[in-house]
LUMKEVO-588362 format. One record per residue: residue number from 1; residue in one letter; chain; x, y, z of N, C-alpha, C in turn. Coordinates in steps of 0.05 Angstrom, whole numbers, always signed. Layout:
% LUMKEVO-588362
zaba_minu_drendren_n_east_n_north_n_up_ca_east_ca_north_ca_up_c_east_c_north_c_up
NUM_a_A_X_Y_Z_X_Y_Z_X_Y_Z
...
//
This chain:
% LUMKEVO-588362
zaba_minu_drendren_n_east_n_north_n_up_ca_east_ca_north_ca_up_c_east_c_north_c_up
1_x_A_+1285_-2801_+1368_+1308_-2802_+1385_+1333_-2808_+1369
2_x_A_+1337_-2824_+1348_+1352_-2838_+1330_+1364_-2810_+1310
3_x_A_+1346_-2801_+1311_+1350_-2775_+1294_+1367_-2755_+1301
4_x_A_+1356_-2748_+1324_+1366_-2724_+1343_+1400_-2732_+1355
5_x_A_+1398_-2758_+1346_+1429_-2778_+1359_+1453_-2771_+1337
6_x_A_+1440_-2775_+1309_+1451_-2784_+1286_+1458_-2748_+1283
7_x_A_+1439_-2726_+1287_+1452_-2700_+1271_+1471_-2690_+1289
8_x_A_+1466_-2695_+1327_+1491_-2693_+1348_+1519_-2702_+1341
9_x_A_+1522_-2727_+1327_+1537_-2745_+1318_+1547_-2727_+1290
10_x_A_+1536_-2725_+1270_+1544_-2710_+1248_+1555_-2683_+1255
11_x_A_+1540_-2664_+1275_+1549_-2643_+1279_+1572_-2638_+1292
12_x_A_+1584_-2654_+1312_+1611_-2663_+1330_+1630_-2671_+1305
13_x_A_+1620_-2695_+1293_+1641_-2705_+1278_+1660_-2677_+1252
14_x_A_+1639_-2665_+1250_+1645_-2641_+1226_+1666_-2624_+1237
15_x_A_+1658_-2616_+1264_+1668_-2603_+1278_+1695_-2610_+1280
16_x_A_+1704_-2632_+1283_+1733_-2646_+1295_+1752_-2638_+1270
17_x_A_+1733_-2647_+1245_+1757_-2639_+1218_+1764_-2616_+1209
18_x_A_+1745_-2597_+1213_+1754_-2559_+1204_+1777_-2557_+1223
19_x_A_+1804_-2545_+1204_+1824_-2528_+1217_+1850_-2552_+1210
20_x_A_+1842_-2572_+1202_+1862_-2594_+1210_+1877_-2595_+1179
21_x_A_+1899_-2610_+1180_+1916_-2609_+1159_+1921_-2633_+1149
22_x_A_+1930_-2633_+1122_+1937_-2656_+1108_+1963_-2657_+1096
23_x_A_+1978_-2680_+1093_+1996_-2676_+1073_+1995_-2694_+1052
24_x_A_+1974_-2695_+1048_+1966_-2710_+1021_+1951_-2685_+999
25_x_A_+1960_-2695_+978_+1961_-2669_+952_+1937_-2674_+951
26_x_A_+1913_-2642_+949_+1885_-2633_+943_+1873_-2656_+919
27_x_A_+1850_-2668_+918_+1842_-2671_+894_+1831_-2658_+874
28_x_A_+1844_-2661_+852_+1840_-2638_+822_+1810_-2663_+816
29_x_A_+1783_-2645_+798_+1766_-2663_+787_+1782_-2657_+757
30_x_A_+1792_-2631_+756_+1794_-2621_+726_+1827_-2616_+729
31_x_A_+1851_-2629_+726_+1871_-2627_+738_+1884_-2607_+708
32_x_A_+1874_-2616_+683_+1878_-2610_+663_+1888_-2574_+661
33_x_A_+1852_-2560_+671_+1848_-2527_+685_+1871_-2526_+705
34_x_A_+1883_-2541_+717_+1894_-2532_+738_+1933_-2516_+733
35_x_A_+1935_-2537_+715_+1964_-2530_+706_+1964_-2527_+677
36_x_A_+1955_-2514_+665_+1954_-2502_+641_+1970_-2475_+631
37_x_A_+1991_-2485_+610_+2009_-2456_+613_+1990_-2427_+599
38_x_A_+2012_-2411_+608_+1986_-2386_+600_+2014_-2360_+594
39_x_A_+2005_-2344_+581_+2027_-2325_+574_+2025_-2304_+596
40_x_A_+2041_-2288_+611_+2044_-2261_+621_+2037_-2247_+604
41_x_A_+2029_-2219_+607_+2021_-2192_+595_+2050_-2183_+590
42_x_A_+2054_-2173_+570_+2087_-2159_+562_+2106_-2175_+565
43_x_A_+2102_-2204_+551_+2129_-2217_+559_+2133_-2229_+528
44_x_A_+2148_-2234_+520_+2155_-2249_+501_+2146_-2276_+492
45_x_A_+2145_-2277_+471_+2145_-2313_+464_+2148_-2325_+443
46_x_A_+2143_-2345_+436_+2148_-2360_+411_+2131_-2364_+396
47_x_A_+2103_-2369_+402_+2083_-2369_+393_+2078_-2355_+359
48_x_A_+2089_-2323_+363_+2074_-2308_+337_+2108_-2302_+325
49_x_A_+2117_-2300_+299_+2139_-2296_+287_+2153_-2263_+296
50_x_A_+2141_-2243_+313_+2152_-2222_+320_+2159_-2221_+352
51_x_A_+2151_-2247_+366_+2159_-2247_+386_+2146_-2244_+408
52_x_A_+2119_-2220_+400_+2096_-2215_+411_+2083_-2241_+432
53_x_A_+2076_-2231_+450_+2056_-2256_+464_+2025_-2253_+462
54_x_A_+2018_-2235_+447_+1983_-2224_+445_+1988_-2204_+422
55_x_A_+1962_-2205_+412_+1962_-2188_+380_+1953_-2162_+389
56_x_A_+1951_-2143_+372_+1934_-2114_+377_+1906_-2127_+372
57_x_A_+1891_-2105_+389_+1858_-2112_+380_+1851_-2098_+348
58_x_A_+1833_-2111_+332_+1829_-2100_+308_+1817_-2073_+310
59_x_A_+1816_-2063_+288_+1814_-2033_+285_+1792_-2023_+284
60_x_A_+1773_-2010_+308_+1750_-2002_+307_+1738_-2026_+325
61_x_A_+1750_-2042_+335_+1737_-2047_+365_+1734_-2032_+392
62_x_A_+1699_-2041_+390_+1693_-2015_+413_+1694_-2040_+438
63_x_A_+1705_-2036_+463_+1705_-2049_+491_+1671_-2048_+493
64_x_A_+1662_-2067_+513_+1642_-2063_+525_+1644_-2079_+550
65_x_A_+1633_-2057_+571_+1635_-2068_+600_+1641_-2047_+615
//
């Protein structure tokens, strides 16, 4: 009986929190991954002395996939 009380109780309670909102900021476990800068494709940068943001692939690489 205790049982059948306790998953009624779990199942209602679950129920009440889907859909609802917060305004308290998500927790990051890995906050580090989260905001990590990253370069655009065709954009410039500082990184390499020509300006480049990514190198050419070396010569006689075959893709696979």
């Amino acid at each position: 009986m205790f049982g059948a009380l306790a998953l009624m109780c779990a199942v209602g309670l679950t129920g009440c929190a889907r859909g609802c909102t917060s305004s308290r900021p998500p927790i990051h476990l890995n906050p580090i991954m989260d905001d990590q800068p990253k370069v655009l494709v065709q954009t410039g940068s500082d990184f390499f002395f020509d300006g480049a943001s990514m190198r050419e692939p070396v010569p006689g690489t075959v893709p696979i996939g």
